[in-house]
C-alpha positions as CSV (number, residue, x, y, z in Angstrom):
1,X,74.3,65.4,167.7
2,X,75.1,66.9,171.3
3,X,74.0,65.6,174.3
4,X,74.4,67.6,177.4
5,X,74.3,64.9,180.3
6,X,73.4,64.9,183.9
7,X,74.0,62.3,186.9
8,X,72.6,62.4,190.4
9,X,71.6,59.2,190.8
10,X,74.2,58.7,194.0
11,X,76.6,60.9,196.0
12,X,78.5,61.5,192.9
13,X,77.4,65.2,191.1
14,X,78.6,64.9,187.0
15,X,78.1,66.7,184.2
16,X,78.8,65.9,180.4
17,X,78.6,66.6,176.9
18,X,79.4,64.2,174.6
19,X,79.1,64.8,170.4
20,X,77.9,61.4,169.0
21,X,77.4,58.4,170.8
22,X,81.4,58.0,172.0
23,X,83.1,61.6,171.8
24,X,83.1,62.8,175.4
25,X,84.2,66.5,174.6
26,X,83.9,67.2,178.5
27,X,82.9,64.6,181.4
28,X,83.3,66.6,185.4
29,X,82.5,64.2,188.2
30,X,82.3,65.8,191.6
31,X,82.3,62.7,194.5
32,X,81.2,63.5,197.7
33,X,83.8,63.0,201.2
34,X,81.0,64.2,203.7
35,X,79.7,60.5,204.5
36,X,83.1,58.9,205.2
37,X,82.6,59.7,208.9
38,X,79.2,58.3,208.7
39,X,80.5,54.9,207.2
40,X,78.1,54.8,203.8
41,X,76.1,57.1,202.0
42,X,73.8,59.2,204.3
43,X,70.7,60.3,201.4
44,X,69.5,63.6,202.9
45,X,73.5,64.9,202.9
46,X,74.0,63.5,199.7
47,X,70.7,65.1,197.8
48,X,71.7,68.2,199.7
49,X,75.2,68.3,198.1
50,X,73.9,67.6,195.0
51,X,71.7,70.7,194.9
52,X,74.9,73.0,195.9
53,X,77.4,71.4,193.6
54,X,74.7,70.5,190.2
55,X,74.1,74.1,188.8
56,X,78.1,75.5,189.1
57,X,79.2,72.2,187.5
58,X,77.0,72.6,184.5
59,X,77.7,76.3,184.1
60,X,81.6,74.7,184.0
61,X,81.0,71.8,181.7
62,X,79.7,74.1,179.1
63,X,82.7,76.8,179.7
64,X,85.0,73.8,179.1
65,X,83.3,72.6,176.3
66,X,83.4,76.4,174.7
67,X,79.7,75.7,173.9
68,X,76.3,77.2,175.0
69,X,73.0,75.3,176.1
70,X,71.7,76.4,172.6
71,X,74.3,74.5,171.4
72,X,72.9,71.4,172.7
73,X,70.4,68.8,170.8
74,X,69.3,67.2,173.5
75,X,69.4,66.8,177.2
76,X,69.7,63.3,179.4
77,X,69.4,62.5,182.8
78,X,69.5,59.8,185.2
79,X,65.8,58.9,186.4
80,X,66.6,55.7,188.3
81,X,67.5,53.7,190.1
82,X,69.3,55.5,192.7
83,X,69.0,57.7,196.3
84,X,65.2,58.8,195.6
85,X,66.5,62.6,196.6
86,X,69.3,62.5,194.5
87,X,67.9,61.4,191.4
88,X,65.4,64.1,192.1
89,X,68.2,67.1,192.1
90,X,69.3,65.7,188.7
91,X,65.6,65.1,187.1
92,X,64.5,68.6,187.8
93,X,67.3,70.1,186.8
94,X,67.4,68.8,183.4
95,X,63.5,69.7,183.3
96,X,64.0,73.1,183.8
97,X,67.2,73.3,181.0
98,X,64.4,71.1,178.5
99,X,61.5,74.0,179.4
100,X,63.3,77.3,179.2
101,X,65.5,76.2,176.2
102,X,63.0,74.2,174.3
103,X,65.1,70.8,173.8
104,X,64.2,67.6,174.3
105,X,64.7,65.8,177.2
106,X,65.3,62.2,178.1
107,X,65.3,59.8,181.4
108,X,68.3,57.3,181.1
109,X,68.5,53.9,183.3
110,X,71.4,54.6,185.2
111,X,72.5,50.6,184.6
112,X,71.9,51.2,180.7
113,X,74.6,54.3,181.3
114,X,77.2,51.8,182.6
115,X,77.3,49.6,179.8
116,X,77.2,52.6,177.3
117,X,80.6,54.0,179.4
118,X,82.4,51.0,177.7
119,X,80.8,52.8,174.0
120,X,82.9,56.0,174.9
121,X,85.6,54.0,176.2
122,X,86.1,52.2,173.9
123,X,85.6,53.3,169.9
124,X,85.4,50.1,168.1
125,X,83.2,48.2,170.6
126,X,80.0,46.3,169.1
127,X,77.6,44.2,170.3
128,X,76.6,41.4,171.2
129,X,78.5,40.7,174.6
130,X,78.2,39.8,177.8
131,X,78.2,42.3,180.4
132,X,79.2,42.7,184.1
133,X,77.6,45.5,185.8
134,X,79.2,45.8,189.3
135,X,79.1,48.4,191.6
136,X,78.2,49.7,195.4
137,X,74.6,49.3,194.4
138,X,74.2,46.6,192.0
139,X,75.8,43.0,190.5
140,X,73.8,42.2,187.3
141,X,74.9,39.9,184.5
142,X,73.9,40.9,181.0
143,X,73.6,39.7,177.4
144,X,73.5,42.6,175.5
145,X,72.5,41.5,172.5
146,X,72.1,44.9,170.1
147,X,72.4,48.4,171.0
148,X,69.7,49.0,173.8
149,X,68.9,45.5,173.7
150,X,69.4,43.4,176.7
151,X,68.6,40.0,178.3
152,X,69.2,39.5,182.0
153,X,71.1,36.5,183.0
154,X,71.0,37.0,186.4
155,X,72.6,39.7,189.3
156,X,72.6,39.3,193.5
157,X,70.3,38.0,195.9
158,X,71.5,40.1,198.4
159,X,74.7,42.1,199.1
160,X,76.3,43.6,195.4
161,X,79.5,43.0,195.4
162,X,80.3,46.7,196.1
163,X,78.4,46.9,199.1
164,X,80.4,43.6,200.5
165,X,83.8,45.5,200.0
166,X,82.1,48.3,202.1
167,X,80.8,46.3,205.0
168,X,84.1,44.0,205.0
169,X,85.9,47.6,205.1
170,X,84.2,49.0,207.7
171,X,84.6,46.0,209.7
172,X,88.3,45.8,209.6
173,X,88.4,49.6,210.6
174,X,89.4,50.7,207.0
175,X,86.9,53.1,206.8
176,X,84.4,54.0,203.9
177,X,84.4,53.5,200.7
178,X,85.9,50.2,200.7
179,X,86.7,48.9,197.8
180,X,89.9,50.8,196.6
181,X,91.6,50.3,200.4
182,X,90.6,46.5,200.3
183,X,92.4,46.4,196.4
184,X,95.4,48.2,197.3
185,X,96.1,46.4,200.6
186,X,96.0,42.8,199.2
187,X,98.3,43.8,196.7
188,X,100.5,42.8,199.6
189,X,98.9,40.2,200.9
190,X,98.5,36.4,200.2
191,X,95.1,35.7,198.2
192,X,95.1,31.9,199.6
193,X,96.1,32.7,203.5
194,X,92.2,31.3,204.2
195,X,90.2,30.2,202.3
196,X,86.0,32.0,202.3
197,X,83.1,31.0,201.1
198,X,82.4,31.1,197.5
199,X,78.2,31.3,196.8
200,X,78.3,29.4,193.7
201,X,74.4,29.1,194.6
202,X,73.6,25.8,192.3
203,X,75.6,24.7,189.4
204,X,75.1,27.0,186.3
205,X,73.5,29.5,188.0
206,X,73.9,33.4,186.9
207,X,72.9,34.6,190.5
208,X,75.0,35.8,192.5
209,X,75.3,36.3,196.6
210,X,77.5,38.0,198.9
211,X,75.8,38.0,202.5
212,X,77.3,34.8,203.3
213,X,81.0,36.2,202.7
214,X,80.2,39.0,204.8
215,X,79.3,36.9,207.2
216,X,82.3,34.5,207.0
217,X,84.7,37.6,207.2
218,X,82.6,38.7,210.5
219,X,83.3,35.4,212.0
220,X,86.4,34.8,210.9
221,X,87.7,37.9,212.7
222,X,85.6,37.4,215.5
223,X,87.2,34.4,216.0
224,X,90.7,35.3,215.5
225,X,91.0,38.9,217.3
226,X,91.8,42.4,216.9
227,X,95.4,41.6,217.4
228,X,95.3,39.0,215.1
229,X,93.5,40.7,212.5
230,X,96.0,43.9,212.3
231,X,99.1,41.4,212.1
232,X,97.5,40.5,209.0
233,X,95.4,42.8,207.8
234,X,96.5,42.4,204.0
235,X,96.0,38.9,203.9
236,X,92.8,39.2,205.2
237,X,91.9,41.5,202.5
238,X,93.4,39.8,199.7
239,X,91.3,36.6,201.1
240,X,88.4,38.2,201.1
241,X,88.6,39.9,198.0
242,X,89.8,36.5,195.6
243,X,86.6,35.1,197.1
244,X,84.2,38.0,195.4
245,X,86.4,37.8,192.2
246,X,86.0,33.6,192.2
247,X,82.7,34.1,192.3
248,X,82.3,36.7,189.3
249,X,84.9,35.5,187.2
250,X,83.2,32.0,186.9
251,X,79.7,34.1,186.4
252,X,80.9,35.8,183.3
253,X,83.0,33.2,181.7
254,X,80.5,30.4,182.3
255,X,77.8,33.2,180.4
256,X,80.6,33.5,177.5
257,X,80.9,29.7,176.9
258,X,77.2,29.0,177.2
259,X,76.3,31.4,175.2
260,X,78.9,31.3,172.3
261,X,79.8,35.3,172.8
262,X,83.6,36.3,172.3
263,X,83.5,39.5,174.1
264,X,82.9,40.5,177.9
265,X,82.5,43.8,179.0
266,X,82.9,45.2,182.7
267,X,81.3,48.0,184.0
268,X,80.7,50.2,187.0
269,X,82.4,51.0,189.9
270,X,84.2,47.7,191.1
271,X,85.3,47.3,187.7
272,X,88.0,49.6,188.4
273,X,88.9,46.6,190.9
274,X,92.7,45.9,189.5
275,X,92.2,41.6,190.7
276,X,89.5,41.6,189.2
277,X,90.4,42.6,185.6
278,X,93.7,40.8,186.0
279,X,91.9,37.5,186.6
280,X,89.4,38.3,184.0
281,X,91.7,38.9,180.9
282,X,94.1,35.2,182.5
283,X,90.9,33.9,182.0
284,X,89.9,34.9,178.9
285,X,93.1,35.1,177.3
286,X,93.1,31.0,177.4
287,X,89.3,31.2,175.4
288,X,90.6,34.0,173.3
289,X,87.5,36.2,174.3
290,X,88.2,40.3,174.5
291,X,87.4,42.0,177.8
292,X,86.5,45.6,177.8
293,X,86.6,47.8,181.1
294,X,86.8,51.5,180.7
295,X,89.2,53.9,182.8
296,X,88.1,54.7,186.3
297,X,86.4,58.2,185.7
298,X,84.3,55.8,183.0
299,X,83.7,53.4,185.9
300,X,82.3,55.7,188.7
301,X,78.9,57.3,188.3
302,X,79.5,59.9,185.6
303,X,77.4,61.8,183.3
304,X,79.0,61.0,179.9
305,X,77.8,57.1,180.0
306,X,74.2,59.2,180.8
307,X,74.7,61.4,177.4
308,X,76.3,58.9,175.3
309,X,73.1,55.9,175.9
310,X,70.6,59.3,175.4
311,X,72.4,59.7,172.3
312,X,71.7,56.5,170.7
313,X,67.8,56.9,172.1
314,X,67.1,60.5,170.5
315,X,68.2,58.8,167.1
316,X,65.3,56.2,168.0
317,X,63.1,58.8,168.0
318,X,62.4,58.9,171.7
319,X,62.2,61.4,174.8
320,X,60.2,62.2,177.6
321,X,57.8,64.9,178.7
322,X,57.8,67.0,181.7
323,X,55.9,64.7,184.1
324,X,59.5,62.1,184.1
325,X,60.5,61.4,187.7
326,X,62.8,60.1,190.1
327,X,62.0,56.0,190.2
328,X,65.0,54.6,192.6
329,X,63.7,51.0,192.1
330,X,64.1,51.1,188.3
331,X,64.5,47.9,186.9
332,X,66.9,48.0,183.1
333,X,64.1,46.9,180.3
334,X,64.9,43.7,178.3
335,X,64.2,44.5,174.8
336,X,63.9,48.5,173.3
């Protein structure tokens, strides 16, 4: 079965097809550079790039994948949740391709298409496991217990951990987005040159929260000084950044012990964070539990984690009609 998959849920414009569930025969991801000078996502730029970039990039997803929309068994899109104009770029799209070729069409939750990036990342992969989906947008903990099967252990408060990176990088004049600057710089820096908050929240808690850190790191150079601050900017960083992975790190593992599961599995965009996955696999390594991440095209929004969880739905049977919509509050269903 092919899937041809669309994603438009952000500022990031892909196009898929993938043949089963994990075969991605052609994956293009187009990322957006107009809102750096803005300092985050601005949604009216984004939904209109989206619109320019979506139909040349599915005309050249099927010219790399030598295959025609008739080729096609299916077609899945992002629906939600996501920048309400964006998602609607990618939504009507796909309806048009579903009503002048006759396939069926399907909405996809774009947190479901984060977990299903570690399916075409990684062949073998099974459930159950527990999951880690953390990104600009979101910080949710997951059991996934079956294919399309999931239980919600808990996710942020506040701030996702993604969107901490960004303020913190804005803050220290780093510019937008933040989180690959912040990794790369405390690679040189000392991870224990000051010590920031951890929100634990309560003992054996799945929640999460990242306002407070934000906050800290606000102070903190407040306090200190510009001058300060540039001295030792990658200190700073790498600081700020063992505090975020302290906090998920102890999430996940505490998840894995409590509920007997042997295999974690990150996804979305700060999973591509290189502390993070070392820390991860230390700790894991000592419990003998396999962590999964998949490669950093996997970990961005993309449109092959959209195709490869439609994939798995179209064999349940299901699809959606023409009156499917944009829903940029969608919360991921527990049980399917």
């Amino acid at each position: 079965m092919r899937i041809l998959g669309i994603e438009t849920s952000c500022d990031e414009t892909s196009v898929a097809v993938v043949d089963g569930m994990r075969d991605a025969l052609v994956n293009l991801v187009y990322s957006q550079v107009d809102h750096t000078r803005f300092g985050g996502i601005v949604p009216e730029i984004a939904s209109r790039q989206q619109l320019k970039k979506l139909p040349p990039l599915y005309i050249q997803a099927l010219h790399d994948a030598s295959l025609k929309l008739s080729d096609m068994d299916g077609i899945a899109v992002t629906m939600g949740p996501g920048l309400v104009g964006s998602l609607l770029v990618g939504v009507n799209f796909a309806k048009a391709l579903s009503y002048s070729s006759g396939l069926p069409l399907l909405g996809i939750n774009h947190l479901e298409g984060h977990i299903f990036s570690n399916y075409v990342a990684s062949p073998r992969l099974e459930p159950p496991f527990i999951a880690l989906i953390v990104s600009g947008g979101h910080t949710v903990l997951l059991h996934v217990r079956n294919y399309l099967d999931y239980k919600i252990l808990g996710q942020t408060r506040d701030d996702a951990a993604g969107e901490a990176y960004d303020k913190v990088s804005k803050l220290l004049g780093l510019g937008y987005p933040g989180g690959k600057v912040i990794d790369d710089l405390s690679k040189k820096g000392n991870p224990n040159f000051h010590k920031f908050p951890r929100a634990f929240l309560k003992d054996k808690s799945y929640e999460f929260s990242f306002s407070g850190l934000k906050t800290a790191v606000v102070l903190y150079v407040k306090e200190k000084g510009p001058e300060f601050v540039e001295e030792n900017l990658p200190d700073i960083c790498a600081s700020f950044q063992e505090a975020v992975v302290d906090v998920l790190v102890s999430k996940v593992m505490l998840a894995a012990y409590n509920l007997k599961i042997s295999k974690i599995v990150l996804a979305g965009g700060v999973a591509a964070n290189s502390r993070l996955r070392e820390k991860l696999i230390f700790k894991s390594e000592k419990k003998k539990i396999e962590v999964h991440y998949p490669p950093p095209i996997l970990c961005t929004d993309n449109a092959a984690m959209i195709a490869s969880a439609g994939h798995r739905r179209f064999e349940k049977g299901q699809k959606s009609d023409f009156s499917l919509n944009a829903y940029p509050y969608l919360p991921l269903s527990g049980s399917n």
